[in-house]
C-alpha positions in Angstrom: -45.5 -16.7 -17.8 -44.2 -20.1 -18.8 -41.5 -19.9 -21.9 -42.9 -21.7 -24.8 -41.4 -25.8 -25.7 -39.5 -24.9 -28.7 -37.9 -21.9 -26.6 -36.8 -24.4 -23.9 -35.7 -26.8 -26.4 -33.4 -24.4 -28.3 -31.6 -23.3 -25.2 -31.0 -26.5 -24.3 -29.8 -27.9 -27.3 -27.3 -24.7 -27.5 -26.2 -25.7 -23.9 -25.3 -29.2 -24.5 -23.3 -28.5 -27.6 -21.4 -25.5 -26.0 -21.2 -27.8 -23.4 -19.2 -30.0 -26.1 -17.1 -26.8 -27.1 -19.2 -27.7 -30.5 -20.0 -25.2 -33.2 -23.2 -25.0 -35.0 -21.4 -26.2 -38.3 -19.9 -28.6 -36.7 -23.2 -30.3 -35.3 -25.1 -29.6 -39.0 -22.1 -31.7 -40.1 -22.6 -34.4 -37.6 -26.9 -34.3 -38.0 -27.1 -33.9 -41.7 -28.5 -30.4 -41.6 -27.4 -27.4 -42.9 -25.8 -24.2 -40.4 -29.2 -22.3 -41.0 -31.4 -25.1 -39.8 -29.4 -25.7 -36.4 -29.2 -22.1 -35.6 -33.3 -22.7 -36.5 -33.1 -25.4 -34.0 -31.7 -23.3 -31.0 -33.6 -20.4 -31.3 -36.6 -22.3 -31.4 -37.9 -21.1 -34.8 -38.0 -24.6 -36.0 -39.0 -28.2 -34.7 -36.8 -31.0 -35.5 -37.9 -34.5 -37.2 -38.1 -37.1 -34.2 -35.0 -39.0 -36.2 -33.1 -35.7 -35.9 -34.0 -35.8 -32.4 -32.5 -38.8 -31.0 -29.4 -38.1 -33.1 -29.2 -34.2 -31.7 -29.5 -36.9 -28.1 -27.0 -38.9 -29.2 -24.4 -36.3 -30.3 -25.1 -34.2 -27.7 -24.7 -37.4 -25.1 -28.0 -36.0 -23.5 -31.2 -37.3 -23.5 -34.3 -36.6 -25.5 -36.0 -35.7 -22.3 -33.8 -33.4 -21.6 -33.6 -31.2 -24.8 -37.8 -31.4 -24.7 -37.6 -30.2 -21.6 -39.6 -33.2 -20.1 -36.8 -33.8 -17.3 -33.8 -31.9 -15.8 -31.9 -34.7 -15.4 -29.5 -34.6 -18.9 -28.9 -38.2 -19.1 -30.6 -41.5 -17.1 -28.7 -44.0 -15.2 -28.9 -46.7 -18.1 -27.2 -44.0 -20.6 -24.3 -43.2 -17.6 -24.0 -46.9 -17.1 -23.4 -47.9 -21.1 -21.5 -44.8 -21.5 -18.4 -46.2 -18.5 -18.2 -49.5 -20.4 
């Protein structure tokens, strides 16, 4: 049985930011949001805003592809290549 979207997304969001040795708080800080709505976020519970979504990308250095599961690849070559300059 497939897991559901929001499932994937959550557990991929929580991976990048403990990638980051990032707390929750810390990231609601960063995104505007409060702790609840992160924690929300990563257990799939709730979707966020497509602004929220390419800053969650952005902070998390990842792409949105990545945290909606679209690609396994966490970042694409244009992102690595702007990200050594």
């Amino acid at each position: 049985m497939e897991v559901p979207f929001m499932v994937k997304f959550g557990e991929r969001m929580k991976a990048a930011r403990t990638a980051k040795h990032m707390s929750q708080q810390a990231l609601a800080d960063i995104i505007g949001k409060s702790l609840n709505t992160v924690g929300l976020y990563e257990r799939g519970l709730r979707q966020p805003s497509l602004e929220t979504l390419c800053l969650l990308a952005d902070t998390l250095e990842v792409s949105s592809d990545y945290l909606l599961a679209r690609t396994d690849i966490k970042r694409t070559r244009s992102e690595e290549h702007t990200s050594e300059l």
